[in-house]
C-alpha positions in Angstrom: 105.2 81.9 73.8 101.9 80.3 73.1 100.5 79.7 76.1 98.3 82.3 77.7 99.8 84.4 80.5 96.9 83.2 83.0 98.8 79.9 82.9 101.6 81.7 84.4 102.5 80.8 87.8 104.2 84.6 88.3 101.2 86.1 86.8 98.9 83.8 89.3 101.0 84.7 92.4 101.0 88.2 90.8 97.1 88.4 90.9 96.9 86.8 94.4 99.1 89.7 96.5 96.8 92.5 94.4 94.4 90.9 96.5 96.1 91.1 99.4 97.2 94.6 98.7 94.1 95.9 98.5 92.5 94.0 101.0 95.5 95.5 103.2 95.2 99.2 102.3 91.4 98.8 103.1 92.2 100.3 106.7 95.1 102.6 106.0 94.1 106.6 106.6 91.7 108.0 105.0 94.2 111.3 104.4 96.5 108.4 102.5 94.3 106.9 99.8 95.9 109.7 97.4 99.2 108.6 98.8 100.4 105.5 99.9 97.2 103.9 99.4 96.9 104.6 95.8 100.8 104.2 95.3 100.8 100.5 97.0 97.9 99.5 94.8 99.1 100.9 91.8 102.5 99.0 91.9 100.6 95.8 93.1 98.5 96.1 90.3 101.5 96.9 87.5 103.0 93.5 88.4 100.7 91.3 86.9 99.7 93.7 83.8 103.1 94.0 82.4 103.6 90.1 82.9 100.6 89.9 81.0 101.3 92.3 78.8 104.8 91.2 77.9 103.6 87.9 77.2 101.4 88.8 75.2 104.4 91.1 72.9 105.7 89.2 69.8 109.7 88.5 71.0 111.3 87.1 74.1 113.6 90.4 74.4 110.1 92.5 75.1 108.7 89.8 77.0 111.9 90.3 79.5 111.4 93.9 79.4 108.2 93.6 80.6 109.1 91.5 83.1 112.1 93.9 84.3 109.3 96.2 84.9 107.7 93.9 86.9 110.2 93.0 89.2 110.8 96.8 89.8 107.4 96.9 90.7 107.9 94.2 93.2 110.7 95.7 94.6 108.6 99.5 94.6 105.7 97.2 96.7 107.8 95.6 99.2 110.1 99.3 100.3 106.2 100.6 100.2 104.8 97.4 102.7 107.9 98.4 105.2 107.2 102.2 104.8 102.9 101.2 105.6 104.7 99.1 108.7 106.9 102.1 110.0 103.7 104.6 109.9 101.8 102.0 112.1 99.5 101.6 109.1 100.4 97.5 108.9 101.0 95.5 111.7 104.0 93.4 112.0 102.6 90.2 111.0 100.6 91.6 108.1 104.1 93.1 106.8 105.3 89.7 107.1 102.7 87.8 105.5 102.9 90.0 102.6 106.6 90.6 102.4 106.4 86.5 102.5 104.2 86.8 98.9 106.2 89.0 97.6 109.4 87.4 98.3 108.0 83.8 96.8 106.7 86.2 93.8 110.3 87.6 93.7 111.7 83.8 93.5 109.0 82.8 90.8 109.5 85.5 89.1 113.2 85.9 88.5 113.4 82.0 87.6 111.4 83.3 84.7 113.2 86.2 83.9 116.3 83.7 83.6 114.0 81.4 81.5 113.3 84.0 79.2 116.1 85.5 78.7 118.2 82.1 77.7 115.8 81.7 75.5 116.3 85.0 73.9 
């Protein structure tokens, strides 16, 4: 567990939808940024913190904890992308595009879990 958590593909990808998060929510409702605004951001942004931050731990059984959060964050992000989609706050094709990152995130990230926790 040497290597820095930047060097992480999963933490990379991780970094890249909190982009697109954002960059998404930028035109939902004003009455939501309390609300799903804030709630889609702040599950984008727990994804790469606790991938980070379970690197960083001292033992692979914390590191897959940390990821385990992760993932549930993941999974919290993409119900909350279809919920933004059913209010007419994302259109189709956005949904898609970042249900696509996610999904490729999911992939990336679960190979790691797997990694990790064989190694535990």
């Amino acid at each position: 567990m040497s290597q820095s958590y930047r060097n992480l593909i999963a933490w990379q990808k991780a970094m890249r939808l909190v982009t697109e998060i954002y960059e998404a929510t930028r035109t939902f409702p004003r009455d939501e940024l309390y609300g799903l605004t804030s709630q889609l951001r702040r599950a984008a942004v727990s994804v790469p913190s606790n991938i980070a931050e379970g690197q960083a731990r001292f033992s692979r059984r914390e590191f897959h904890h940390f990821l385990s959060i992760a993932r549930g964050s993941l999974v919290e992000i993409e119900t909350q992308i279809q919920i933004a989609e059913n209010l007419c706050y994302l259109r189709a094709a956005a949904r898609s595009r970042l249900l696509a990152e996610a999904a490729e995130l999911g992939r990336v990230l679960n190979g790691l879990i797997a990694s990790v926790k064989q190694s535990a």
